[in-house]
N, C-alpha and C positions, 0 to 999 in steps of 0.2 A: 504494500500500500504506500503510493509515495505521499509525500507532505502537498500537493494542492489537493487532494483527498481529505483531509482531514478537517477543514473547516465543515464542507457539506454533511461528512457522515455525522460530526458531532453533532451539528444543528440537526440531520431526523433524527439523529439516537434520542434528543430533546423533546421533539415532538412525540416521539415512542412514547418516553416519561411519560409526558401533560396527557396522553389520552390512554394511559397504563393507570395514572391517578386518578383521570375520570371512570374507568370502570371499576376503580377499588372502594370509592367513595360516593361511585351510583352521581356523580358530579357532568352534566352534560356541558357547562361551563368549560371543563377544560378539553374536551375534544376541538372544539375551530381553535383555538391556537397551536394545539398539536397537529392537525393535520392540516393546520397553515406551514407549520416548519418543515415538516414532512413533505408537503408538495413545493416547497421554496427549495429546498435541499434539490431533490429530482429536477424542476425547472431549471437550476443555475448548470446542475452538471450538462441535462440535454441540449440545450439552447449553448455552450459554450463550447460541449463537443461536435455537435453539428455546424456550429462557426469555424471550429479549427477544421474540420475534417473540407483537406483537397485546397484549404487556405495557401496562399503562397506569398512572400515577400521576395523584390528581386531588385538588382541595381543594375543602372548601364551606366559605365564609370566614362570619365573623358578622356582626354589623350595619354599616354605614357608619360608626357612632358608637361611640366606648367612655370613658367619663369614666376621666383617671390614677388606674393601681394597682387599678383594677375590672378585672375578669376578662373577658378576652376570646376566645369560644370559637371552636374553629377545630375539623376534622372532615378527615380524611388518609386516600384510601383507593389502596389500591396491588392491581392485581390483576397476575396473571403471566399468560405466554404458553400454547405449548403442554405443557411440562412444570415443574414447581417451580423456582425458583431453586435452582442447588449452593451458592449463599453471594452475599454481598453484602451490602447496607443501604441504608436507605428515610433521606435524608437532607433535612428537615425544618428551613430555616433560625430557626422561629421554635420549634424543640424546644432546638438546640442541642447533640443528644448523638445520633450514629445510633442506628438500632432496626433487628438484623437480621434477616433475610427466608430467610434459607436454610431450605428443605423447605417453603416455606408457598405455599399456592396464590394468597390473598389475606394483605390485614393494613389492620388498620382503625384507627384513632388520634385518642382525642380528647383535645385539648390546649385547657387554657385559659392562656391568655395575657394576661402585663400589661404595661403600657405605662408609664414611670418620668415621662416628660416630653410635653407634649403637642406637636400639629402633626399635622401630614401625614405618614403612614407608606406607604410603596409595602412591600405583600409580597413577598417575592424568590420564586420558585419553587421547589416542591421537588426535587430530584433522587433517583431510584433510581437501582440502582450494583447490575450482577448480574458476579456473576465466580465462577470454579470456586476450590475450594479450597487453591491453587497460589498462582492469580493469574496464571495463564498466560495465559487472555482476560477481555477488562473491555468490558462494555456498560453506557453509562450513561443514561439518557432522561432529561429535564428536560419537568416538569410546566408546566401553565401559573401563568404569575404576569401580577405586575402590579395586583393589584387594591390599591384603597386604602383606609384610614382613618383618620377623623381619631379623634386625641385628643384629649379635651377638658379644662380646666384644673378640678380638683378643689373641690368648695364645702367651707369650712372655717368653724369657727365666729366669730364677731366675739366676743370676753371683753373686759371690764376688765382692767387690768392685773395679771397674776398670777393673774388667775381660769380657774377650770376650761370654763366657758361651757358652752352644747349646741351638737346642730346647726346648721347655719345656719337662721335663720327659727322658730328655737325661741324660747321664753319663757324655758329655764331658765338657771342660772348667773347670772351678775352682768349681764352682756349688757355694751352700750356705752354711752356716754351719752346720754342723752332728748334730747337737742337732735337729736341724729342722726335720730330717723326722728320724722311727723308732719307735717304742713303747714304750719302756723305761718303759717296765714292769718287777716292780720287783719280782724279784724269790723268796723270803724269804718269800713273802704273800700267807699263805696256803687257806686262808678263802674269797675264790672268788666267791661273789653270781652271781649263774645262772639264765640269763636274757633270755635263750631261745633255740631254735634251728637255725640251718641254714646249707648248703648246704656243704658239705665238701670239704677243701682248701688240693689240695695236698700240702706236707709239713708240715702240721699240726698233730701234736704227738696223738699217735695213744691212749693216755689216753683221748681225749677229744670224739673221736667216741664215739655217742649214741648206744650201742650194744643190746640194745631192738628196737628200732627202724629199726636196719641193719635185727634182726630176723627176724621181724613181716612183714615187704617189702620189705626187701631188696636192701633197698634207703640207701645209705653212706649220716649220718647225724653227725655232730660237734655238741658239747655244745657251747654256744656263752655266753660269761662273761661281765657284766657289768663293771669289772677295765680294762679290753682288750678296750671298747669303752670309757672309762673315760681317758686313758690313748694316745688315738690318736689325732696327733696336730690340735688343735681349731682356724677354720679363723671366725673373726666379721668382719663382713660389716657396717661399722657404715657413716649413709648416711645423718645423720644429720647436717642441717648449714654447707651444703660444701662452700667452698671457690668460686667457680664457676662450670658450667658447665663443661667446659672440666677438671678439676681437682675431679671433681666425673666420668667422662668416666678414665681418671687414675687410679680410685681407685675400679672402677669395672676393668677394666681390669686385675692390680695385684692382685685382689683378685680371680679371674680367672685364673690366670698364678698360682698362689701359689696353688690351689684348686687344679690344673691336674700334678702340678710335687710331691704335697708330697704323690695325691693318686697312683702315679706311684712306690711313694717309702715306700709301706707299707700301705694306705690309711691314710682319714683323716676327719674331720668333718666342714661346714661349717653354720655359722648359716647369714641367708638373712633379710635388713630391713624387719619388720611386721611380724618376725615368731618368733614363740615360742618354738621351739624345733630345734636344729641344724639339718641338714643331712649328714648323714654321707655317706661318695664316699668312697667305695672299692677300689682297687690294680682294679679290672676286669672293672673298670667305667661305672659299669649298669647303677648309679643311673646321672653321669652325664647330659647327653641331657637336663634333667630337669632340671638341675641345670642349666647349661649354659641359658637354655631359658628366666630362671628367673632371672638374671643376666643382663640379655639383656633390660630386663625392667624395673629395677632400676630405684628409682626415690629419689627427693628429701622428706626425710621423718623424723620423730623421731628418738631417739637412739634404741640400741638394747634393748628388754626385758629383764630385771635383771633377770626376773624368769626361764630365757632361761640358765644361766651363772651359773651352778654348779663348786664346786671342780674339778679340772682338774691334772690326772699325766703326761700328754702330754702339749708342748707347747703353747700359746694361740697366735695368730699376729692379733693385732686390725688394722683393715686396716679404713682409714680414710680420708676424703676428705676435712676435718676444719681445718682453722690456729690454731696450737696449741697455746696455752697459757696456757696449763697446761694439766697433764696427764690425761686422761678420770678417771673416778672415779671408776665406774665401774671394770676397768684393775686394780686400785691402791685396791679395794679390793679383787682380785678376784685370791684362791690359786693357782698356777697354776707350773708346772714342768718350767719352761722361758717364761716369759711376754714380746712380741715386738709389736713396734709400728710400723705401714706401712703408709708413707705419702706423698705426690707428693713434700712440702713445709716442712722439717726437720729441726730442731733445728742446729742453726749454732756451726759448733768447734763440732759434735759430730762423733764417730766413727762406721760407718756404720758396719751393719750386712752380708746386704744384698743390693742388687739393683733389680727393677722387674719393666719394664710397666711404665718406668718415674717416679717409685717411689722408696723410701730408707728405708728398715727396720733397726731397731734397737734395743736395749735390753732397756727396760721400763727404767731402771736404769739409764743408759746413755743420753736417754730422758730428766730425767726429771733433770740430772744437767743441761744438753745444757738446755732446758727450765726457771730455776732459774740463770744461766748464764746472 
């Protein structure tokens, strides 16, 4: 006998009593309240099992993806059995408030839903909950759950300091400084080893077309230069010993904000805790989606690969989520065309680069007096 049983049986066991007493006492007084409990017990159980019975709760979840604080739609449909629910409610972990169901045949629910912080989200299932208006018997069925999705870290604008900025990968507002995006390849280097082929960039000087390749297919191919990708701005994601949780969702997020406006303005390279080789994002951001996804699942982890960290002609922004106390080592050797630090928590008295994602870049240099400051 499980426990939603046991309200109903004690109420007729009660009624039994009141018309047990009326026949011991020849009392006709106490039969209609006993066999008011009696047929209230029976009513609550039949009326609730024929509600449950063939009942179904079901979800149509939204996409796999939803970037934080965008709206994530979800769709809730609850049908009943063979008669209305006498009462109850449709309990919806990601509503937060029930929505009740008594007399309805069906009931349909569209929720959109936001997500504060990113990662991996498992949906809990919903539960329905049918019970008579007593609360004599309770049947409750649990929907299917378990589906997941990610959240992704929000793109923000990069401004000068104190400036209002645009979107990311916009032109307007004050933006960040000019060293920052650009290739800063020098012209004077005649001796550019070729690292390959790739798909040809209108704009691109017509000395770099593969013209055996244009013969042979008739596919418009580029030479691709290895100082061309040595020389594009380097983001580190350094996820080590962050200072807190939400101060590593800031430092994925500006690293994410920094990622989609420099590849807007010429592309750029980023390297992710646990990898070894940076990625590089195009101007065209084929290779984004992936990046963002991985971004999304950041986690607390070691420093970057030293073996990842070559010579650089392009700028390097170590984005970081540790109380500084000193410059990463790493950055302090690492050649690079401007060395910046990106931090939620900056060294006091230093004069910012940049601003991005609740976070404040700045020129290593500057760092590191505010730092011995």
């Amino acid at each position: 006998m499980g426990p939603p049983l046991i309200r109903p049986i004690v109420t007729a066991l009660l009624g039994l009593a009141l018309c047990l007493a009326g026949a011991t006492f020849d009392s006709a007084s106490f039969y209609v309240p006993g066999v008011g409990l009696i047929v209230l017990a029976a009513g609550a159980i039949g009326w609730v099992a024929l509600a449950a019975q063939g009942a179904t709760i079901s979800r149509r979840p939204g996409p796999h993806t939803v970037v934080e604080d965008d709206s994530y739609p979800l769709r809730v449909e609850m049908e009943s059995g063979v008669l209305p629910p006498p009462g109850g409610e449709l309990l919806e972990p990601l509503l937060g408030w029930p929505v009740p169901i008594a007399g309805r045949w069906s009931r349909r629910l569209r929720i959109n839903v936001r997500f504060s912080r990113r990662g991996r989200r498992t949906l809990e299932p919903g539960r329905l909950v049918i019970r008579d208006p007593l609360r004599l018997y309770v049947r409750e069925l649990v929907g299917e759950g378990g589906e997941e999705v990610v959240v992704l870290p929000r793109i923000e604008p990069v401004t000068a300091p104190g400036g209002s900025g645009a979107g990311a990968g916009d032109r307007g507002g004050r933006g960040a400084e000019p060293g920052l995006s650009g290739r800063r390849l020098d012209a004077s280097a005649a001796e550019l080893e070729i690292d390959g082929l790739r798909p040809y960039r209108e704009g691109s000087p017509a000395s770099r077309i593969h013209w055996p390749t244009v013969a042979r297919r008739g596919e418009m191919l580029e030479r691709r230069l290895v100082a061309e990708l040595d020389s594009a701005p380097l983001i580190v994601l350094d996820a080590a010993a962050p200072a807190s949780e939400e101060a590593l969702d800031k430092a994925v997020r500006a690293a994410a904000s920094l990622c989609v406006w420099l590849a807007r303005h010429g592309g750029c390279a980023i390297l992710l805790p646990g990898e070894r080789r940076p990625i590089e994002v195009e101007h065209d951001m084929g290779s984004w989606p992936a990046v963002h996804l991985r971004l999304a699942l950041v986690e607390r982890g070691g420093p970057p690969a030293s073996s990842a960290l070559g010579p650089r002609g392009g700028a390097v922004l170590w984005v970081t989520a540790a109380d500084l106390r000193g410059a990463p080592r790493a950055l302090e050797r690492l050649p690079a065309g401007a060395r910046y630090i990106v931090t939620p928590e900056p060294p006091a008295g230093i004069h910012p680069a940049f601003e991005v994602a609740g976070c404040t870049g700045c020129l290593l240099e500057r760092a590191r007096r505010g730092i011995a400051a």
